[in-house]
N, C-alpha and C positions, 0 to 999 in steps of 0.2 A: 267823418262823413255823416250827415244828417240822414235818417230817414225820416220819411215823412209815411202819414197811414193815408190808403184812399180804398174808404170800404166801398163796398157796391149794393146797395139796397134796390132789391127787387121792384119795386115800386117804382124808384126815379129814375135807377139808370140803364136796367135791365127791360123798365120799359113792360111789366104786368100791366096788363089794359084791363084786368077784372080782379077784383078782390076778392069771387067767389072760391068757395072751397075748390070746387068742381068745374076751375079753369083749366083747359086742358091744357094751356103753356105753363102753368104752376104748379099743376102734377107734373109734367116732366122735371120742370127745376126742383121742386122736394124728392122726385127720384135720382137726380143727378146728385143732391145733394147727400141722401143716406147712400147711393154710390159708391162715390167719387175716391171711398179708400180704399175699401175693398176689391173691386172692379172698373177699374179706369177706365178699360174702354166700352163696358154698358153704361158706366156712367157718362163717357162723351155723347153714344149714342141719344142717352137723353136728352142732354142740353142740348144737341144737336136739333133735336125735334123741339125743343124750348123754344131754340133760336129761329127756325124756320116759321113757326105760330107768331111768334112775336115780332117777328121782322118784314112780315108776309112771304115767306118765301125770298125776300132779296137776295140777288146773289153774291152776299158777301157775308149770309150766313151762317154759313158754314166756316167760314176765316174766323167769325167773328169769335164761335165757338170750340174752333180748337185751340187759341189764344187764350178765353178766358179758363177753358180746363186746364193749359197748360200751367199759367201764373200762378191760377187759383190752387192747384195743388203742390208748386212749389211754394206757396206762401210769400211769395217777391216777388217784385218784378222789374225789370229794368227799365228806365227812362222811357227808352223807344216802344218797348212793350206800352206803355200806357199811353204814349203820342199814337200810337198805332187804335190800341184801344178806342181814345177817343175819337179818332177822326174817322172811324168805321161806326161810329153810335151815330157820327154829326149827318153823315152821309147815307145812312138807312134811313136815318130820323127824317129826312129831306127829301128822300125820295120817296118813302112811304106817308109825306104829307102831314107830319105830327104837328102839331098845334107850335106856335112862332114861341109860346114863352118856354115850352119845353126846348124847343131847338137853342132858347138863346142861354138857356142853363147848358148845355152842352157846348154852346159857343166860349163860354167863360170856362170852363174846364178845358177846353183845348188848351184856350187863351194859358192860364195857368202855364196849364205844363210847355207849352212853347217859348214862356220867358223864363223858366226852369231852363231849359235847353239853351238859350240863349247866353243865359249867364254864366253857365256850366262851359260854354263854348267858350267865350269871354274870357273864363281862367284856364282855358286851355284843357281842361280837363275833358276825362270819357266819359261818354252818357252808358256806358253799359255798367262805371262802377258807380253809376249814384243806382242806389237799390230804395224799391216803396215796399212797404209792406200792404200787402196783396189780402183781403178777406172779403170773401164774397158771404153774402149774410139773406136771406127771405125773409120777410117780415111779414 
């Protein structure tokens, strides 16, 4: 069975709107990040606070971010896990009005993983045993 890698860089898909040191959604994600092994769930509470600055408040995130704490610190994730992922980035993205070319990078990562899904369907197979490997990374 193939795995495939799908990093997450803070910038594109996590969706940092400032690159300064002193952005308060990129302190929480460098806190979630030195965390996330020791303290799992001060570290969700971080991201959680990541997630609501960066998302404005949406209400999906908090979904968004017990998902990626969950993947993120098992290091995998399952098909659906990442369909899910992305259709929850596409639909914040949208509602909180992000700029079209951002959305349509998001649109093509759906895209992706739903002819993944499709094909996997195709051969009959489960989408819970095709496994990605999961690394969330700040830049």
């Amino acid at each position: 069975m193939k795995i495939l890698i799908a990093s997450l860089i803070c910038v594109i898909v996590l969706g940092c709107h400032d690159h300064s040191h002193d952005d308060p959604a990129r302190m929480h994600l460098r806190n979630y990040m030195k965390l996330k092994k020791k303290n799992p769930d001060s570290a969700l509470i971080e991201l959680t606070q990541h997630a609501k600055i960066t998302f404005q408040n949406h209400e999906k995130s908090v979904e968004w971010a017990h998902l990626v704490s969950r993947i993120d610190r098992a290091g995998i994730a399952a098909l659906p896990d990442m369909l899910q992922l992305s259709r929850l980035n596409l639909e914040m993205a949208k509602d909180n009005g992000a700029p079209e070319e951002y959305q349509d990078v998001l649109k093509e990562k759906l895209m992706t993983w739903e002819e993944v899904e499709k094909s996997l369907n195709a051969e009959g197979k489960d989408l819970y045993t095709f496994k990605i490997e999961f690394k969330l990374r700040v830049e």
